[in-house]
PASE-281327 format. One record per residue (C-alpha): y, x, z. Coordinates in Angstrom, 2 decimals, decimal comma. Example, Ala and Ser with C-alpha at 12.3 -4.5 7.8 and 13.67 -1.06 7.14 Angstrom:
BEGIN
[[-4,50 12,30 7,80]],
[[-1,06 13,67 7,14]],
This chain:
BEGIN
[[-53,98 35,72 -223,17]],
[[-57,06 36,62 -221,43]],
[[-55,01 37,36 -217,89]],
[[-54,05 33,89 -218,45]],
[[-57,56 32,98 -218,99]],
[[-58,71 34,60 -215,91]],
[[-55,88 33,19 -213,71]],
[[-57,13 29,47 -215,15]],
[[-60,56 30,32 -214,13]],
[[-59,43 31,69 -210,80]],
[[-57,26 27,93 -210,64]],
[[-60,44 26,17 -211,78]],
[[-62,82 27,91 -208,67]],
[[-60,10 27,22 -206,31]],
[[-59,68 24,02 -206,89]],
[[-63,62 23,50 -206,97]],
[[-63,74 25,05 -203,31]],
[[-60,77 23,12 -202,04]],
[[-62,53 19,34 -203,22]],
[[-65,59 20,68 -200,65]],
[[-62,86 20,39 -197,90]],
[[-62,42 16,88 -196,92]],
[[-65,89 15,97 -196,14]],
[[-66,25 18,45 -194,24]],
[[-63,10 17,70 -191,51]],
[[-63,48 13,91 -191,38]],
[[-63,66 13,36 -187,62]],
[[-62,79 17,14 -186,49]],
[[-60,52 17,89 -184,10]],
[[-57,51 18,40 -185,28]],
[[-56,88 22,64 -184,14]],
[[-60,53 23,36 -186,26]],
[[-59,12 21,85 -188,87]],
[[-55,74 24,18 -188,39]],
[[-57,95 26,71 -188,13]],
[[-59,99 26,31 -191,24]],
[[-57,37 25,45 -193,36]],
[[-55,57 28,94 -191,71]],
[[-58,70 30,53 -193,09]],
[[-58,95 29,06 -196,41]],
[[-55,58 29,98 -197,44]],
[[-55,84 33,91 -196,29]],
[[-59,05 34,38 -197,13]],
[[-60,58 32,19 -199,74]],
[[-57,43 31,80 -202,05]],
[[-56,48 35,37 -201,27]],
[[-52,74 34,72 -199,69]],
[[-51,59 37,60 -197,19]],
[[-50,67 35,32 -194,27]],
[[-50,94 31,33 -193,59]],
[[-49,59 29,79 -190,83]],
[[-50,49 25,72 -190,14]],
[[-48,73 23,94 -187,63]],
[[-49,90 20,31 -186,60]],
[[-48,46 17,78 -184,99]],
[[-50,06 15,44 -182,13]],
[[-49,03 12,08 -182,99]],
[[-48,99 10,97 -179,37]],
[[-46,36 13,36 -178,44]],
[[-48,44 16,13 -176,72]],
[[-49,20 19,43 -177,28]],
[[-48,13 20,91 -181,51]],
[[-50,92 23,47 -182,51]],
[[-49,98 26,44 -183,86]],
[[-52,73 28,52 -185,98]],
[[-52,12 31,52 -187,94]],
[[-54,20 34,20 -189,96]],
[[-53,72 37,02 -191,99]],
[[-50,69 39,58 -190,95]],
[[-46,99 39,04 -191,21]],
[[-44,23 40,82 -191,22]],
[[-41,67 40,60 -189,19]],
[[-39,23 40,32 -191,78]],
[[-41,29 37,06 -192,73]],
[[-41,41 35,69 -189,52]],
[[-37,71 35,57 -189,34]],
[[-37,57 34,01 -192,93]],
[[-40,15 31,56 -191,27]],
[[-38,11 30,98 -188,73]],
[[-34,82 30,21 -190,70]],
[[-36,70 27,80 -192,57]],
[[-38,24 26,12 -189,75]],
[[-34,97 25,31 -188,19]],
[[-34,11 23,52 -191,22]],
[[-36,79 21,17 -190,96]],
[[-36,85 17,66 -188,62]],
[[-36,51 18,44 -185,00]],
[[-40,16 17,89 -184,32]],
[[-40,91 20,96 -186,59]],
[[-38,64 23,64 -184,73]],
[[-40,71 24,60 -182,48]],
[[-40,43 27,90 -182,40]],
[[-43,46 30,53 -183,39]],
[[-45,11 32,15 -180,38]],
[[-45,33 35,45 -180,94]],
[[-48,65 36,84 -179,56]],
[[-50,44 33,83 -182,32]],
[[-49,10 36,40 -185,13]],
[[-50,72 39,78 -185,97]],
[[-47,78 41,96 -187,31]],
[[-47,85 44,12 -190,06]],
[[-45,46 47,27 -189,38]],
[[-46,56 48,39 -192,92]],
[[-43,33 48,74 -194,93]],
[[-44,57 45,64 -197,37]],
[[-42,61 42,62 -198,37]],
[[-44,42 39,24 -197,88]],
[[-42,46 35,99 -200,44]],
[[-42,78 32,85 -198,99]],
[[-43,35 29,19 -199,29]],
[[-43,53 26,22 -197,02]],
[[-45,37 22,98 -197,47]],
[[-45,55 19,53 -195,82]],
[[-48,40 18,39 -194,28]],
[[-48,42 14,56 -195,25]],
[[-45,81 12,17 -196,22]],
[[-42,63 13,67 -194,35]],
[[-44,33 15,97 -192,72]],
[[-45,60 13,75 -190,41]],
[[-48,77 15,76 -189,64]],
[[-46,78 19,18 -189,74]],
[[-46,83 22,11 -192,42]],
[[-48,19 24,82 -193,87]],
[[-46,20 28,70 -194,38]],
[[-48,11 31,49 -196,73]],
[[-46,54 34,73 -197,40]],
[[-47,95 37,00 -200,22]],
[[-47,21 40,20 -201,75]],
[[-47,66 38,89 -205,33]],
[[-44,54 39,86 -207,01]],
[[-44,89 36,28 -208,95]],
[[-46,18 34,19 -205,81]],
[[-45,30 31,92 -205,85]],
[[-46,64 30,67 -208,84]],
[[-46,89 26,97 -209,85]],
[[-50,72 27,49 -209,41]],
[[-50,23 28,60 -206,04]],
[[-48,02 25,43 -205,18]],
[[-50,34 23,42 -206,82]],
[[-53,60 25,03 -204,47]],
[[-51,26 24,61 -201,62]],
[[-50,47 21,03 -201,85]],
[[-54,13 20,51 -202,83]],
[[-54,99 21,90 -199,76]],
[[-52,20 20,18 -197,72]],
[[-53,15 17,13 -198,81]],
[[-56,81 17,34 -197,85]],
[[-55,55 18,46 -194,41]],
[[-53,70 15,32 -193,83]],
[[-56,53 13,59 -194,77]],
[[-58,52 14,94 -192,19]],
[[-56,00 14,57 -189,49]],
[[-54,95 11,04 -190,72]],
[[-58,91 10,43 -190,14]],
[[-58,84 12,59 -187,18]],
[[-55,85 10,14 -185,47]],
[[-57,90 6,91 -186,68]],
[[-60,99 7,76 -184,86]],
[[-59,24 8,91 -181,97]],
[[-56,92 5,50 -182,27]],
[[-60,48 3,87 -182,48]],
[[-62,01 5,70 -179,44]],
[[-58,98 5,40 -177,48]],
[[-58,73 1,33 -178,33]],
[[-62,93 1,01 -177,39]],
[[-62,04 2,79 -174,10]],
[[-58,77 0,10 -173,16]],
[[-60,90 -2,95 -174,55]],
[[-63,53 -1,72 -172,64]],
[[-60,87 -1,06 -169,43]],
[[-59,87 -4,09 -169,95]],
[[-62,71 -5,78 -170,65]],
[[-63,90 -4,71 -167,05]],
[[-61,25 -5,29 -165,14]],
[[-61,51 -9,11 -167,14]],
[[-64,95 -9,25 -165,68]],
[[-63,75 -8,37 -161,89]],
[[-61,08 -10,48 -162,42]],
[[-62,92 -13,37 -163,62]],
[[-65,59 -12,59 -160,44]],
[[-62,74 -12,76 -157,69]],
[[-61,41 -15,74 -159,37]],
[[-65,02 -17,40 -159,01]],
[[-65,12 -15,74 -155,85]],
[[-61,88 -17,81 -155,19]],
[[-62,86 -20,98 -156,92]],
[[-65,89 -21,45 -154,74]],
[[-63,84 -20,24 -151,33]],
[[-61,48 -23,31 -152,27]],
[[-64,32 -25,89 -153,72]],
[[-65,93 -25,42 -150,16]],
[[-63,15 -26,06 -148,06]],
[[-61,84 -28,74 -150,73]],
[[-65,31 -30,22 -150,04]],
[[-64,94 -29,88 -146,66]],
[[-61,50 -31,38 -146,06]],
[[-63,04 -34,31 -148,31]],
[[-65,84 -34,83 -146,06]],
[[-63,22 -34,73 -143,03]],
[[-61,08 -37,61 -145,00]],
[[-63,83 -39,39 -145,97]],
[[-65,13 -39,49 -142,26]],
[[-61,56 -40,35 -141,35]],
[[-61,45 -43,42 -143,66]],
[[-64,56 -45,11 -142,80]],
[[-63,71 -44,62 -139,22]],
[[-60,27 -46,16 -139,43]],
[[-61,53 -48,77 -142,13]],
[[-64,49 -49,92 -139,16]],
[[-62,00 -49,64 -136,53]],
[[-59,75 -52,24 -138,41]],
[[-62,23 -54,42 -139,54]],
[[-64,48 -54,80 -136,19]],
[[-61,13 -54,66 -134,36]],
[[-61,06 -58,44 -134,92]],
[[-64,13 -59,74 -134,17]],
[[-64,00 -57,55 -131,39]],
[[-60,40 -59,47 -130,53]],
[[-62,41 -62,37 -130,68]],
[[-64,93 -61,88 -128,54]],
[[-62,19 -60,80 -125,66]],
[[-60,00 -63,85 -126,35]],
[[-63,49 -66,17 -126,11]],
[[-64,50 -64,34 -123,29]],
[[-61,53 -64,98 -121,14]],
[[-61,52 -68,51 -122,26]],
[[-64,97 -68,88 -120,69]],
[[-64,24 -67,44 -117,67]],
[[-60,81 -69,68 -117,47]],
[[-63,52 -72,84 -117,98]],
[[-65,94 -71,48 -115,39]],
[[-62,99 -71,03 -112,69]],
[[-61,92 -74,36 -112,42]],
[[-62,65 -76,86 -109,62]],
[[-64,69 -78,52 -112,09]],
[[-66,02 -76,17 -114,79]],
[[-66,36 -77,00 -118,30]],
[[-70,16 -76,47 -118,87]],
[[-69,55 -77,29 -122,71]],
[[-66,57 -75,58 -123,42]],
[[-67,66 -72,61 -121,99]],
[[-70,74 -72,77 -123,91]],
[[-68,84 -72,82 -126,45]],
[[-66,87 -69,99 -125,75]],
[[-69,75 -67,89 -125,22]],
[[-71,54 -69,31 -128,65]],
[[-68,10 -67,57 -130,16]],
[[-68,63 -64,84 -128,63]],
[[-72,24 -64,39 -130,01]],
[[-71,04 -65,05 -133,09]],
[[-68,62 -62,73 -133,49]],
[[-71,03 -59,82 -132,11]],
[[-73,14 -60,62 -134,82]],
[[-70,53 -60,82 -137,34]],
[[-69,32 -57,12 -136,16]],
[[-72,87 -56,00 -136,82]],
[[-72,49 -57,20 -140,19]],
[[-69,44 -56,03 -141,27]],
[[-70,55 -52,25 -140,21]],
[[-73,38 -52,77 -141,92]],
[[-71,61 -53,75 -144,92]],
[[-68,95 -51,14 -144,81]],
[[-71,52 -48,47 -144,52]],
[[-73,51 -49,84 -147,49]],
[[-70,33 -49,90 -149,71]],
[[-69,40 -45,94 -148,92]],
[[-72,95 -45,16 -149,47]],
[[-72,44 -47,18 -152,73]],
[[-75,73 -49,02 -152,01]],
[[-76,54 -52,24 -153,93]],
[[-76,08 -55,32 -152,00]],
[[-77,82 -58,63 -151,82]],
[[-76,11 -61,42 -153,74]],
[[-76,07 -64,61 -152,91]],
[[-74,45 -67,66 -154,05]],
[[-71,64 -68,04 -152,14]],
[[-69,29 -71,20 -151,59]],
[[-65,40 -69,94 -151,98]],
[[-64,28 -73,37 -150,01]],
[[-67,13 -72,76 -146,48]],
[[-66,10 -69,33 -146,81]],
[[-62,52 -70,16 -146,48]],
[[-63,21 -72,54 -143,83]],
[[-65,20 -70,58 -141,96]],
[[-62,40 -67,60 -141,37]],
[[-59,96 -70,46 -140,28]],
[[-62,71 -71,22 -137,42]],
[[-62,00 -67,60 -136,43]],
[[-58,68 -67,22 -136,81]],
[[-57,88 -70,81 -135,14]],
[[-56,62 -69,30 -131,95]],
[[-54,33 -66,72 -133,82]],
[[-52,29 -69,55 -135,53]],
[[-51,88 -71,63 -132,20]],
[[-50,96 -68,73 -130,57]],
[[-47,89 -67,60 -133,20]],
[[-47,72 -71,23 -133,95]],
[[-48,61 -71,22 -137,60]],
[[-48,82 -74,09 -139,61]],
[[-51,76 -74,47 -142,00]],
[[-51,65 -76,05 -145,47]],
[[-54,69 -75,72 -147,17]],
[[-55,04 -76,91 -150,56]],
[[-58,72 -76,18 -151,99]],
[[-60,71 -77,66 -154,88]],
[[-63,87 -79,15 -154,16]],
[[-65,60 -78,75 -157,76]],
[[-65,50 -75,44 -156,99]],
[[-68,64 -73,62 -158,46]],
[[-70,45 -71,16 -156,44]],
[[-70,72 -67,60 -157,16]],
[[-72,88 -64,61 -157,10]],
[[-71,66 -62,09 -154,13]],
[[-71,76 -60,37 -150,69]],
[[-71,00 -62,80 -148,17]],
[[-69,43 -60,64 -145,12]],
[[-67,71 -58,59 -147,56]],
[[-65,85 -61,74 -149,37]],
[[-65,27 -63,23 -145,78]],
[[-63,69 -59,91 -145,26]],
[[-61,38 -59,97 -147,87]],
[[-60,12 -63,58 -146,90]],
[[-60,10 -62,82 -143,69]],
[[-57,67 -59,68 -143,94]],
[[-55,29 -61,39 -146,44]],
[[-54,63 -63,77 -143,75]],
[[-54,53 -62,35 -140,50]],
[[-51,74 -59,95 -142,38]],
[[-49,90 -63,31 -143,50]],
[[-50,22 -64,36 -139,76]],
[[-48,83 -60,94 -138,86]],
[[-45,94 -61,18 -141,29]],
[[-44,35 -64,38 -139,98]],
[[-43,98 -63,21 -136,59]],
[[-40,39 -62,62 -136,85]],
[[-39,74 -65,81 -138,95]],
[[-39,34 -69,56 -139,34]],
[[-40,79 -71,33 -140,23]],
[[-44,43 -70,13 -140,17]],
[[-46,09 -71,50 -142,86]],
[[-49,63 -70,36 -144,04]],
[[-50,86 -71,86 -147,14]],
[[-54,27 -71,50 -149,00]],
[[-55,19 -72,56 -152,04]],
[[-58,62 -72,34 -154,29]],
[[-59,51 -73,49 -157,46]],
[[-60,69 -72,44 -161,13]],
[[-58,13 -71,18 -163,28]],
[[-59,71 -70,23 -165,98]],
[[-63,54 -70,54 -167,54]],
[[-66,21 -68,71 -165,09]],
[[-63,48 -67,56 -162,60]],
[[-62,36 -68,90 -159,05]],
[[-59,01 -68,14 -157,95]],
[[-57,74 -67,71 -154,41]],
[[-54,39 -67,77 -153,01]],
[[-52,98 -66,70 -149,37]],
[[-49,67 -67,39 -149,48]],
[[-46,62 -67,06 -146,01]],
[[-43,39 -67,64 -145,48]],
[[-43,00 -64,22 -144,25]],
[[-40,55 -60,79 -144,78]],
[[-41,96 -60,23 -147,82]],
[[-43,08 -56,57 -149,77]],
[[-40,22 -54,66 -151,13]],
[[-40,61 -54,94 -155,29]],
[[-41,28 -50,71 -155,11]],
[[-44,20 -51,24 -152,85]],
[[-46,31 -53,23 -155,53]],
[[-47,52 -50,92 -157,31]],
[[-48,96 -48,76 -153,70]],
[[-49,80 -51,60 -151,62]],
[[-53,57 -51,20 -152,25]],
[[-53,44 -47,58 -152,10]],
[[-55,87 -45,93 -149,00]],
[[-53,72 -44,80 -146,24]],
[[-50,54 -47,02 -147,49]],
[[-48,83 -49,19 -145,16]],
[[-45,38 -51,10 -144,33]],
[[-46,74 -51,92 -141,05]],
[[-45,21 -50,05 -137,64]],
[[-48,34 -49,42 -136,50]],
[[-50,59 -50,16 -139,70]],
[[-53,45 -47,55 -141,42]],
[[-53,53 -48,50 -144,29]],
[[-56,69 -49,71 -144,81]],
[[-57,32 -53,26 -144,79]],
[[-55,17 -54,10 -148,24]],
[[-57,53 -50,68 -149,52]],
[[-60,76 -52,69 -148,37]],
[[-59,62 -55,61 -150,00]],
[[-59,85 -54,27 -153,37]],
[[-62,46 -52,12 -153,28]],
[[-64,52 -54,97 -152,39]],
[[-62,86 -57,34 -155,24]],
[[-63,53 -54,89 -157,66]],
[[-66,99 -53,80 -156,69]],
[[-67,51 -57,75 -157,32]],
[[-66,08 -57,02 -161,07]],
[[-62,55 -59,04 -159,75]],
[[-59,08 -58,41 -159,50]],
[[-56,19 -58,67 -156,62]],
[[-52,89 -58,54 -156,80]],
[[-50,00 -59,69 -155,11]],
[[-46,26 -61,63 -156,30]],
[[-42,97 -62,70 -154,42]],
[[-43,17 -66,28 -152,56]],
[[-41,47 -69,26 -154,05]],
[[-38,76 -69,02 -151,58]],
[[-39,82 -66,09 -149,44]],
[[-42,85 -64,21 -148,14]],
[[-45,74 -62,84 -150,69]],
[[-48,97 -64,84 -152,13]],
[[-52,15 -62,68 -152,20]],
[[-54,40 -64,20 -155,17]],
[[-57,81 -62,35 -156,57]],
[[-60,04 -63,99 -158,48]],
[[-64,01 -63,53 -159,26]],
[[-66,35 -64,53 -162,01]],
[[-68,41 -67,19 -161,19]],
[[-71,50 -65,52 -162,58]],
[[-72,18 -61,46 -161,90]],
[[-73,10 -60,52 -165,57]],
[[-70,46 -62,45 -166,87]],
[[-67,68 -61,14 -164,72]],
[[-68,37 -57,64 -165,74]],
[[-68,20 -58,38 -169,44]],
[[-64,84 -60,45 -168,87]],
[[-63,51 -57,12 -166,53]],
[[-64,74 -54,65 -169,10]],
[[-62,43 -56,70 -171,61]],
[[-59,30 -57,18 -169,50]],
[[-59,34 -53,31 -168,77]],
């Protein structure tokens, strides 16, 4: 009874010792903690020999740590058993880790998991104890088994940890050079974006000047050659050819003031408006177009209300408009008959004046609607593409709207329409959109 008693209070001191263990192995590398468990089991519990084999979870290097002596009777026991275990435990012993005992003892033996499985490895002690092992001893060795996969399950997690900080923080770097070349990129392609943009834009108020002083320009040739026709004759025409030249002075100054207008509306400068009668306006781009219909004898039908009210507007700019939808309806009916160009005004609804250019012409193919005011669009041979473009920018700038339909019996009608008053226009725009 009292060897039992002492063999309690041995259990008892053990046990004591072995709860000290885990705090002291949280974060240690896993072959100290080998090691000290090695230690603890030879020296502090008293066992002959301990040998503690761990496992590296990643698949590297299994650490081996023994202390105490063995026999080599024992290490072939130990070796037996080994081989019995999962493959990852076979590993052989290597010999120069063992201190032999050539003593002629006999060491018993017992083997112990480290973890669930074995996962983290094992633990062998040999002892001489004619009783070992004893269910105290299995008891002290799971106890201290246990702790050890504590300390290497802790072990893995703050390596898992460190090794996660160090990719995030990989990864988080090469995020960062990453995201800097793709800036790096962004602003490469933003320049020559802006570039190529300020090339186009160049590009389309050169063309859209070209087309619109082209006519005036046409004009001033046509007058010019008129007046020298009337000055060549046996009896000049004093009056005609003033006239002629009056044309021509007039259509100088009206190329002045289309530049002038086109260069105010990229620079998306206010303009002065002025009240503005649809019907003189009308009448006045027939005066310049009069020669174009004789020459591709055109016949005119004009059909414009004269309660017309005035509205608020850029002048040139509206004259523009006009004056494009009908030198293309002029340019349409070349290849037909008849050639009939018809023009119509009048209020269809409250605060709005409506305009219609309508020919007897090819016609626009249905699919071409919907792109016929696009920049750069065209069904012309030798068109650009921008006088359509012009047209309703400058309709809409006036809070209007353009748009273009099939002919009664052939050809296309042009129609926009403005507000009669600026302020009210927008409101009425701002609700049809």
């Amino acid at each position: 009874m009292a060897d039992e008693n002492l063999r309690l209070r041995a259990a008892l001191r053990d046990l004591v010792a072995l709860s000290t263990i885990p705090a002291g192995w949280i974060g240690i590398e896993p072959r100290t903690i080998a090691s000290g468990l090695a230690d603890i089991l030879a020296g502090s519990l008293g066992f002959d020999f301990a040998f503690v084999r761990l496992l590296d979870p990643t698949g590297g290097v299994t650490i081996d740590v023994t202390s105490g002596c063995a026999t080599r009777e024992f290490l072939d026991w130990l070796h037996t058993q080994l081989f019995t275990l999962d493959k990852s435990l076979r590993k052989p012993i290597i010999p120069n880790v063992v201190d032999l005992d050539d003593r002629l003892i006999t060491l018993r033996g017992i083997v112990i998991p480290i973890g669930f499985n074995a996962y983290a490895g094992l633990v062998a002690v040999g002892c001489e104890r004619s009783d070992f092992p004893t269910e105290t001893d299995r008891m002290l060795l799971t106890v201290a088994a246990n702790h050890a996969a504590t300390a290497f399950l802790s072990t893995n997690l703050v390596h898992e940890r460190r090794r996660a900080e160090e990719e995030v923080r990989k990864a988080r770097d090469e995020l960062e050079m990453k995201v800097m070349e793709r800036t790096a990129e962004l602003q490469r392609t933003m320049a020559e974006l802006t570039h190529m943009n300020r090339v186009a834009t160049a590009g389309i108020l050169s063309a859209s000047i070209t087309h619109e002083i082209s006519q005036p320009l046409a004009g001033i040739v046509m007058s010019a050659s008129a007046a020298r026709r009337l000055l060549a004759l046996r009896e000049p025409s004093i009056e005609e050819a003033r006239d002629a030249l009056d044309q021509i002075e007039n259509d100088g100054h009206r190329a002045c003031e289309i530049i002038a207008s086109l260069r105010g509306m990229f620079k998306k400068e206010t303009q002065a408006r002025n009240l503005i009668d649809v019907n003189e306006l009308i009448f006045t781009v027939l005066a310049i177009v009069r020669y174009e219909l004789q020459k591709h004898g055109v016949e005119l039908r004009t059909e414009l209300d004269e309660s017309l009210p005035a509205l608020e507007g850029d002048g040139v700019q509206l004259q523009q408009v006009v004056l494009n939808l009908v030198m293309n309806a002029i340019e349409a009916m070349q290849s037909v008959a008849p050639r009939i160009l018809s023009i119509r005004s009048c209020v269809n609804k409250p605060n709005f004046v409506h305009v219609a250019v309508e020919d007897t012409g090819t016609g626009i193919d249905p699919s071409d609607h919907d792109h016929i005011f696009n920049p750069m669009f065209t069904t012309k041979e030798r068109g650009m593409g921008i006088g359509l473009s012009i047209c309703h920018s400058i309709v809409t700038s006036h809070s209007g709207r353009i748009w273009v339909t099939r002919g009664i019996d052939k050809g296309s009608i042009f129609e926009f329409e403005l507000p009669t008053n600026v302020g009210q226009g927008d409101q009425v725009h701002q609700h049809q959109a």
